[in-house]
FIKOL-531567 format. One line per field, with one value per atom (N, C-alpha, C, CB): residue number from 1; residue in three letters; atom name; x, y, z. Coordinates in Angstrom, 2 decimals. Each point is the difference from the previous one (the first is absolute). Glycine has a CB too. Example, Ala and Ser with C-alpha at 12.3 -4.5 7.8 and 13.67 -1.06 7.14 Angstrom:
2
i: (1, 1, 1, 1, 2, 2, 2, 2)
aa: (Ala, Ala, Ala, Ala, Ser, Ser, Ser, Ser)
at: (N, CA, C, CB, N, CA, C, CB)
x: (13.19, -0.89, 0.90, -1.89, 1.54, 0.82, -0.77, 1.18)
y: (-5.69, 1.19, 1.20, -1.17, 2.22, 1.19, 1.09, -0.63)
z: (7.80, 0.00, 0.00, 1.25, -1.97, 0.06, 0.73, -2.15)
***
This chain:
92
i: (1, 1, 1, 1, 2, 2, 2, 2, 3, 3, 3, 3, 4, 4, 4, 4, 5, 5, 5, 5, 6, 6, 6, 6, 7, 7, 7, 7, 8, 8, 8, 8, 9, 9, 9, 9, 10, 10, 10, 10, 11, 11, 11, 11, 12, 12, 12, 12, 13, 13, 13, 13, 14, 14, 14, 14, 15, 15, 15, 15, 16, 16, 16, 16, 17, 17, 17, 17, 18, 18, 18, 18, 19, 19, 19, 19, 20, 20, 20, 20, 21, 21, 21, 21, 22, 22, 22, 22, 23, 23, 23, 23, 24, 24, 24, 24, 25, 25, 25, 25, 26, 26, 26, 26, 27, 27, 27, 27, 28, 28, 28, 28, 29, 29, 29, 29, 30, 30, 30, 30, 31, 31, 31, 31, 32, 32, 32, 32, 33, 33, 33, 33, 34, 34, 34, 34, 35, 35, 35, 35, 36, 36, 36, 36, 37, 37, 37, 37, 38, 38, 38, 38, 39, 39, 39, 39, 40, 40, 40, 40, 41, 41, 41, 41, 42, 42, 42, 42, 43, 43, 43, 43, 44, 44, 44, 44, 45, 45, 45, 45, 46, 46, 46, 46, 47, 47, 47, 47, 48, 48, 48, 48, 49, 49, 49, 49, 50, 50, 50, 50, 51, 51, 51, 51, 52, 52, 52, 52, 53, 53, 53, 53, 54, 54, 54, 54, 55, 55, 55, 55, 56, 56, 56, 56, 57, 57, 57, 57, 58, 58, 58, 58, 59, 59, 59, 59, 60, 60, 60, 60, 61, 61, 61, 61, 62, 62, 62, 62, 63, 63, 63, 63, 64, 64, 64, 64, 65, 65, 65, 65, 66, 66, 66, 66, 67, 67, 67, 67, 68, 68, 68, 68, 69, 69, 69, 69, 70, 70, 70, 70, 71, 71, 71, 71, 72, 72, 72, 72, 73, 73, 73, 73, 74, 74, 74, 74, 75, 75, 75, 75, 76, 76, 76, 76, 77, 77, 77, 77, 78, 78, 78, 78, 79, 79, 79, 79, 80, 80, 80, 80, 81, 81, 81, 81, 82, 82, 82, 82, 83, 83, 83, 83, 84, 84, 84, 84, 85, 85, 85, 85, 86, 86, 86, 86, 87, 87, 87, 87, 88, 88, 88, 88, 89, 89, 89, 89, 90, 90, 90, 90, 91, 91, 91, 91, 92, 92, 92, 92)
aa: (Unk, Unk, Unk, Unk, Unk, Unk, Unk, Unk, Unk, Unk, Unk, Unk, Unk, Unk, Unk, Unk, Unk, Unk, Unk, Unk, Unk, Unk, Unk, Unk, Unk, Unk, Unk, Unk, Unk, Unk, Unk, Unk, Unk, Unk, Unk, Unk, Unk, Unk, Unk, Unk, Unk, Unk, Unk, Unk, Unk, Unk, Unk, Unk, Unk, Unk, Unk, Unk, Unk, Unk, Unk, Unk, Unk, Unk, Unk, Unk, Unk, Unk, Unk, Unk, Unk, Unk, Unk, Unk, Unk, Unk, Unk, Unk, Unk, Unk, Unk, Unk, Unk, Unk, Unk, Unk, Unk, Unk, Unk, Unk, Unk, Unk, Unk, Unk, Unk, Unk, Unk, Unk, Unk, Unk, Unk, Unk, Unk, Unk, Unk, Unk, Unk, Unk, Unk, Unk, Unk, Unk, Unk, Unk, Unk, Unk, Unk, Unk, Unk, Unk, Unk, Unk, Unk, Unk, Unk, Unk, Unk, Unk, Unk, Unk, Unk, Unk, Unk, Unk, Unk, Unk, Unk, Unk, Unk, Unk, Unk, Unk, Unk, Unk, Unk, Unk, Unk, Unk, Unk, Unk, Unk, Unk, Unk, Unk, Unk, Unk, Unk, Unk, Unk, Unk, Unk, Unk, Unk, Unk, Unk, Unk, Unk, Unk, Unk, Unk, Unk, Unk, Unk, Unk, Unk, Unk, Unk, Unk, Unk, Unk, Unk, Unk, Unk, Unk, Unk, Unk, Unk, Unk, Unk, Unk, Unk, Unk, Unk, Unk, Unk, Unk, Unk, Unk, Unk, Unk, Unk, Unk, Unk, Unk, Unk, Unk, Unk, Unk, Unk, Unk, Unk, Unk, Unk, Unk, Unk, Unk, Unk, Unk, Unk, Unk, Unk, Unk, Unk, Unk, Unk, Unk, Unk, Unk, Unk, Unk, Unk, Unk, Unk, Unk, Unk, Unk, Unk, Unk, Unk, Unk, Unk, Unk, Unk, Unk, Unk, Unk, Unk, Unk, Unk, Unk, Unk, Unk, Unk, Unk, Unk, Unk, Unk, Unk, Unk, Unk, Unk, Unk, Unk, Unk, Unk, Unk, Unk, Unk, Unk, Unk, Unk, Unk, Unk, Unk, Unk, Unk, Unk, Unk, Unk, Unk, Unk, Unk, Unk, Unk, Unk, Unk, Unk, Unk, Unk, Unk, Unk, Unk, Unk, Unk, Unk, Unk, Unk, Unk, Unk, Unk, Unk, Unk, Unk, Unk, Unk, Unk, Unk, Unk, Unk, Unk, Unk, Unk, Unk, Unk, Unk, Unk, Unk, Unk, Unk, Unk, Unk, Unk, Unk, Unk, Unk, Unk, Unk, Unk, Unk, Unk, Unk, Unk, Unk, Unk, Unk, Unk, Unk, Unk, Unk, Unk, Unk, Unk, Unk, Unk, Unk, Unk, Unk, Unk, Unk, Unk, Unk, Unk, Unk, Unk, Unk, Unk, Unk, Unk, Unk, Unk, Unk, Unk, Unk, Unk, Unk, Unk, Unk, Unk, Unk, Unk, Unk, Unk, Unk, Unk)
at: (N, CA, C, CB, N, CA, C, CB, N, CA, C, CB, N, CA, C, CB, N, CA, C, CB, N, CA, C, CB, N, CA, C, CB, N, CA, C, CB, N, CA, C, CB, N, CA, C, CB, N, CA, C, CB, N, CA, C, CB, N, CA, C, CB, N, CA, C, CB, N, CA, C, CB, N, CA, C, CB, N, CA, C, CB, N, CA, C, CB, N, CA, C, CB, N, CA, C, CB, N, CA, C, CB, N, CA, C, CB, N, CA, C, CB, N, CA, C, CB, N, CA, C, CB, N, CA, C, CB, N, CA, C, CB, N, CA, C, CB, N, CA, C, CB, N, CA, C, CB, N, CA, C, CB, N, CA, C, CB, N, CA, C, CB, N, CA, C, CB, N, CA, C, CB, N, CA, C, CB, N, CA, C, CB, N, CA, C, CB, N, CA, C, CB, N, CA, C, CB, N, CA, C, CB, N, CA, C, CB, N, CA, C, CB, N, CA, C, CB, N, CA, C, CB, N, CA, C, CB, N, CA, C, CB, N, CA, C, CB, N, CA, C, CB, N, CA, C, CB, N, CA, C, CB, N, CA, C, CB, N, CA, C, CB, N, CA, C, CB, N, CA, C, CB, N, CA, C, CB, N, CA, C, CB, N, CA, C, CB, N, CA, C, CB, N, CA, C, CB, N, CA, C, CB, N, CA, C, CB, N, CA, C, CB, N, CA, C, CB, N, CA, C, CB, N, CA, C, CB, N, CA, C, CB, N, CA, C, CB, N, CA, C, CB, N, CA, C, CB, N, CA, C, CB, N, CA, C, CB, N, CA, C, CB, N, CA, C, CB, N, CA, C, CB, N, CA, C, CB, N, CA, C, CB, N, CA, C, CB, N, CA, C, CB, N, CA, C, CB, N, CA, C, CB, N, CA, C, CB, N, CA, C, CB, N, CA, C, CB, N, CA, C, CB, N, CA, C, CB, N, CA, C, CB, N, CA, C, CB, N, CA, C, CB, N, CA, C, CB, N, CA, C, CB, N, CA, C, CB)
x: (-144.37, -0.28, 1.25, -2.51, 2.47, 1.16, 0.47, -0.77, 1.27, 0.22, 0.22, 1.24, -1.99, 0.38, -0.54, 2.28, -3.48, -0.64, -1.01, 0.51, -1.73, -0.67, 0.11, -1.06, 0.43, 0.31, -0.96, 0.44, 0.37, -1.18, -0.70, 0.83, -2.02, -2.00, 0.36, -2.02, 1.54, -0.35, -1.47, 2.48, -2.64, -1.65, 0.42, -1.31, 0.46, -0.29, -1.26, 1.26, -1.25, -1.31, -0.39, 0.95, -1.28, 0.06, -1.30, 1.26, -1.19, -0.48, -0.37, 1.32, -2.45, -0.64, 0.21, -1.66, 2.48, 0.78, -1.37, 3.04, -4.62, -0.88, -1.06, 0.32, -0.15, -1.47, 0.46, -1.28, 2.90, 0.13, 0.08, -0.86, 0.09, 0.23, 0.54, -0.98, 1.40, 0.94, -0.34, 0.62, 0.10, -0.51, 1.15, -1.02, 1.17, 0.82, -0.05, 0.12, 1.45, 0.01, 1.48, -2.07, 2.46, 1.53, 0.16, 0.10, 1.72, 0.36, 1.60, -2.15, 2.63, 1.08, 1.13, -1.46, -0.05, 0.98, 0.15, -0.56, 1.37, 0.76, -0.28, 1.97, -1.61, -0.24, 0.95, -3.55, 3.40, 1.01, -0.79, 1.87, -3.22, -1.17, 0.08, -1.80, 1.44, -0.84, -0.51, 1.03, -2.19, -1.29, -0.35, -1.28, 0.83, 0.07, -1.93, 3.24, -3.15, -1.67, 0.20, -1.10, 0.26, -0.61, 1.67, -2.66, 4.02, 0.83, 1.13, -1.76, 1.42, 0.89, -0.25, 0.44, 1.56, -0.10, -0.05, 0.70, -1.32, -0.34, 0.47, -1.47, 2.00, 0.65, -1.27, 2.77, -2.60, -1.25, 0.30, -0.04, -0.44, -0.39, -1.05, 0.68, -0.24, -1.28, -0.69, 1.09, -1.75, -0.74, -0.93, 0.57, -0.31, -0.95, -1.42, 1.74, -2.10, -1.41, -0.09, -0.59, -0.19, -0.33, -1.52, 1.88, -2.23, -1.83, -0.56, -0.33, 0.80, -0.92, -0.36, 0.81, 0.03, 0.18, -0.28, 2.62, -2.26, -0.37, -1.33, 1.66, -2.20, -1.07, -1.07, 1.03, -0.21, -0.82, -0.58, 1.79, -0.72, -0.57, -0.85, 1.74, -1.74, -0.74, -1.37, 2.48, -2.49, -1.41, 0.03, -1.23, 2.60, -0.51, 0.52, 0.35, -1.57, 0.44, 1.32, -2.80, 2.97, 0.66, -0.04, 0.54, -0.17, -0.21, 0.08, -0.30, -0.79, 0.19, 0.40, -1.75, 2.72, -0.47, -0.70, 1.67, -3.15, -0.63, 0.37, -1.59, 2.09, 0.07, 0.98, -0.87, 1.10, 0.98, 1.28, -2.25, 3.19, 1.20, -0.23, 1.82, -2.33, -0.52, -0.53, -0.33, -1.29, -0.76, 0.45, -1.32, 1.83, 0.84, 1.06, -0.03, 0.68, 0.63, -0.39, 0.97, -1.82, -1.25, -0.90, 0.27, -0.53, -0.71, 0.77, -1.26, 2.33, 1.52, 0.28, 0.94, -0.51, 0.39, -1.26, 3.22, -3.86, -1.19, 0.48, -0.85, 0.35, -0.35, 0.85, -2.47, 3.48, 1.50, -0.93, 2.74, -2.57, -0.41, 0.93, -2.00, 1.99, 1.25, 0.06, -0.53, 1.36, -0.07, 0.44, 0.46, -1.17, -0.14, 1.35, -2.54, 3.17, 1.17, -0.31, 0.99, -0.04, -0.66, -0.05, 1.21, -1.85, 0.29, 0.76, -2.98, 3.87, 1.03, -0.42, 1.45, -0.61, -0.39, 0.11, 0.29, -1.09, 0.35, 0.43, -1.96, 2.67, 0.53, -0.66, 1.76, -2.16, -0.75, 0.46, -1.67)
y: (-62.13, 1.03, 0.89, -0.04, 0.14, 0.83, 1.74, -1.76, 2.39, 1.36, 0.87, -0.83, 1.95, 1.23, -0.30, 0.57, -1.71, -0.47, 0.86, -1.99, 2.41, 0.74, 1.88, -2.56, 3.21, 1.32, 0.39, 0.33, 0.90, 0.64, 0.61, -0.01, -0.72, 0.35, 1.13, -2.87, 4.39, 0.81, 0.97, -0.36, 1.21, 0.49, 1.08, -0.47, 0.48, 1.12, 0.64, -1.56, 2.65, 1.08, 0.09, 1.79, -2.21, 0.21, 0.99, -2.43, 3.89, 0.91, 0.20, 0.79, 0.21, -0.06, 1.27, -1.71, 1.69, 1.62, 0.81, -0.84, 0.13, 1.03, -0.03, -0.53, -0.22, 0.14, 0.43, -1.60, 1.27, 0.29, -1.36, 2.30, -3.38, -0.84, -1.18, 1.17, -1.57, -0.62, -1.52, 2.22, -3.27, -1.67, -0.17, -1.26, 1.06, -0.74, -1.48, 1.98, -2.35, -1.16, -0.40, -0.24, -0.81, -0.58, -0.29, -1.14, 1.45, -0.49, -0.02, 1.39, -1.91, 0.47, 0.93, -0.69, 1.54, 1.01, 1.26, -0.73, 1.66, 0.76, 1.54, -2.13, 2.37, 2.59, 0.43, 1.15, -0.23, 1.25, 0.72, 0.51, -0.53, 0.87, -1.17, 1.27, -0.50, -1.03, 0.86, -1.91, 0.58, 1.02, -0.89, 1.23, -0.64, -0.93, -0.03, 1.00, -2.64, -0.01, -1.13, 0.18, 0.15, -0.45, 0.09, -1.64, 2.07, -0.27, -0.83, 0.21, -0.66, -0.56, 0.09, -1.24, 1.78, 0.59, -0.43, 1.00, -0.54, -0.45, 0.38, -0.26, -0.50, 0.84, 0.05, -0.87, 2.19, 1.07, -0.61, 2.75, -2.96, -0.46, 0.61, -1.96, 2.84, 0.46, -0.87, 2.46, -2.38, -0.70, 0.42, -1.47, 1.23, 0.79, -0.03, -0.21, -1.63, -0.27, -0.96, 1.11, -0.96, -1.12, -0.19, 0.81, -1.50, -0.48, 0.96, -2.00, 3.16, 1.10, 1.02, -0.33, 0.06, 1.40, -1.23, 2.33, -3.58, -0.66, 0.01, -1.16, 1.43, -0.03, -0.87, 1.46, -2.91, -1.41, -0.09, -1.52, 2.55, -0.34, 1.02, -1.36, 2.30, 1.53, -0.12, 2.10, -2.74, -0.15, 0.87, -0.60, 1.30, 1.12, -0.58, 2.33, -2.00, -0.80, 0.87, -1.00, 0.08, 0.09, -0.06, -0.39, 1.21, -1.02, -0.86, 0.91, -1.48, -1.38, -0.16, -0.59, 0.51, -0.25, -0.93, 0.65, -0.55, -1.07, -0.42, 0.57, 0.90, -0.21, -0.68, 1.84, -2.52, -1.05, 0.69, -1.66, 1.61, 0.75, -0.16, -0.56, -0.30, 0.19, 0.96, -1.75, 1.60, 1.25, 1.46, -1.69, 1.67, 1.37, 0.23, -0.57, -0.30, 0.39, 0.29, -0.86, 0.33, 0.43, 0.72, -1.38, 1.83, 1.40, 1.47, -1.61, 1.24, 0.78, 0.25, -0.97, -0.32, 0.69, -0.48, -0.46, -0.15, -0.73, -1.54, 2.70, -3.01, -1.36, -0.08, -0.31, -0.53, -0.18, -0.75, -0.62, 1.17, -0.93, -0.38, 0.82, -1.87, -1.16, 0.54, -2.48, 2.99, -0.14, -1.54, 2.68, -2.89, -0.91, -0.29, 0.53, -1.64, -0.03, 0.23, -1.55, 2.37, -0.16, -1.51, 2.20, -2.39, -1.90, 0.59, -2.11, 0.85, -0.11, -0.65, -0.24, 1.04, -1.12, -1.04, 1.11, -1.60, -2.00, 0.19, -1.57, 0.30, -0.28, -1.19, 1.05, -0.82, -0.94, -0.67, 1.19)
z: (10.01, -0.98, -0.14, 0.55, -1.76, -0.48, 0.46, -1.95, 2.76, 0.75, -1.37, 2.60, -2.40, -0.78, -1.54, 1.61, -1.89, -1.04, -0.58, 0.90, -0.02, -0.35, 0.27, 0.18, -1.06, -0.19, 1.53, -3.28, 4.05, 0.97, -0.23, 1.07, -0.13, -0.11, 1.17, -0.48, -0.37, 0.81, 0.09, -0.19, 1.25, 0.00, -0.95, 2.62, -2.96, -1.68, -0.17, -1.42, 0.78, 0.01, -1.73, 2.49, -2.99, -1.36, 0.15, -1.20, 0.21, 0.34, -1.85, 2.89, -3.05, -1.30, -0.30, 0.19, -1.30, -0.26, -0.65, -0.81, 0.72, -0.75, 1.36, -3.16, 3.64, 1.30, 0.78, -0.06, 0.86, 0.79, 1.12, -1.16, 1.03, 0.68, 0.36, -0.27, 1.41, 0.58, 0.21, 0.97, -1.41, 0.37, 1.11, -2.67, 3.77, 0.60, 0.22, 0.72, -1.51, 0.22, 0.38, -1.46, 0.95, 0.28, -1.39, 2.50, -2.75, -1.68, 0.36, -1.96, 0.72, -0.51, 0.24, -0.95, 0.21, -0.35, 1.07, -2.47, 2.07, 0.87, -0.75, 0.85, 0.04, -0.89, 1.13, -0.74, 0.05, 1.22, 0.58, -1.21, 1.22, 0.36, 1.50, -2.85, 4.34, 0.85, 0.51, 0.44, -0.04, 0.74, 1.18, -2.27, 3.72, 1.30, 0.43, 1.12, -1.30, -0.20, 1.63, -3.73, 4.44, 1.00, 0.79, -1.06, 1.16, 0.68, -0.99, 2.13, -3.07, -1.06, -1.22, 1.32, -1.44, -1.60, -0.80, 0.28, -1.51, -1.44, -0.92, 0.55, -1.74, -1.22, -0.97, 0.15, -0.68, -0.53, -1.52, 1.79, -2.68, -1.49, -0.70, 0.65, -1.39, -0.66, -1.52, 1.14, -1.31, -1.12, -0.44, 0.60, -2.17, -0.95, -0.16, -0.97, 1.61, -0.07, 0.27, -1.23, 2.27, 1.26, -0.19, 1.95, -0.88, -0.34, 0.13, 0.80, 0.14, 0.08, -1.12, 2.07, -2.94, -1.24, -1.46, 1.43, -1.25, -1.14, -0.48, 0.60, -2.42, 0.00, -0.21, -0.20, 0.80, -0.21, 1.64, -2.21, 3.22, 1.12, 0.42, 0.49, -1.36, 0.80, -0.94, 0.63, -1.84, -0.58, -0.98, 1.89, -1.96, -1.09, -1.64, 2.08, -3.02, -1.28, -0.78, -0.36, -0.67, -0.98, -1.33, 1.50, -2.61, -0.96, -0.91, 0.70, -0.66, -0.49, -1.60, 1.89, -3.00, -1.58, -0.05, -0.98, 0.33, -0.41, -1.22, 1.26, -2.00, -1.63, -0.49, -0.26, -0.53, -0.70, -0.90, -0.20, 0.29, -0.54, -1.68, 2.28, -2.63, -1.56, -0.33, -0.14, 0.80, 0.02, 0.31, 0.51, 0.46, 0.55, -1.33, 3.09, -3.46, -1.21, -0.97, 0.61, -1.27, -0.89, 0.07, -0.30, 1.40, 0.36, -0.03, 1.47, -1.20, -0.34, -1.21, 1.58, -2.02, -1.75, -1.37, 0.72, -0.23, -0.94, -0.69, -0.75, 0.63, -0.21, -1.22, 1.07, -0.66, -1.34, -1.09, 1.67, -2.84, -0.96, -1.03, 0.45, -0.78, -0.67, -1.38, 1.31, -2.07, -1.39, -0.66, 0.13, -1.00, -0.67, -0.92, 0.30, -0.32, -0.87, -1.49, 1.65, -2.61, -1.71, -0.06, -1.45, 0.71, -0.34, -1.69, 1.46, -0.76, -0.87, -1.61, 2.40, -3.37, -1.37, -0.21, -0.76, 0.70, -0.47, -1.24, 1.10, -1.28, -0.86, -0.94, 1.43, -2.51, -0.49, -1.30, 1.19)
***
């Protein structure tokens, strides 16, 4: 196997900048933040939204458009109606 191939796996805290809470795991990536969990340090990662604050995982709804962008448009400006071309003179 090839030396100096893969990037270093280190322990990591990815932390939830709205709950407050912390996943420890191992990654990548790296911060300038560390934090010393059980005797070994961790680089601190904050993140915007993790399972704890997401609202597919916390149950809390959203909402949904049911309505159709036609309709919504047409409920908006009303229902475009076509003018009719003059009909032209024939020529007879």
């Amino acid at each position: 196997m090839k030396a100096d191939l893969h990037p270093e796996y280190n322990p990591v805290i990815f932390q939830d900048m709205s709950t407050g809470k912390q996943f420890v795991t191992r990654s990548t990536a790296k911060s300038d933040r560390v934090e010393q969990v059980d005797g070994v340090d961790h680089f601190v990662i904050s993140i915007g939204v993790t399972a704890d604050s997401h609202p597919f995982f916390t149950g809390q709804k959203q909402f949904v458009d049911t309505e159709g962008r036609i309709d919504k448009f047409e409920k908006r400006f009303g229902a475009v109606r076509r003018v009719k071309k003059p009909k032209a003179d024939s020529e007879e």
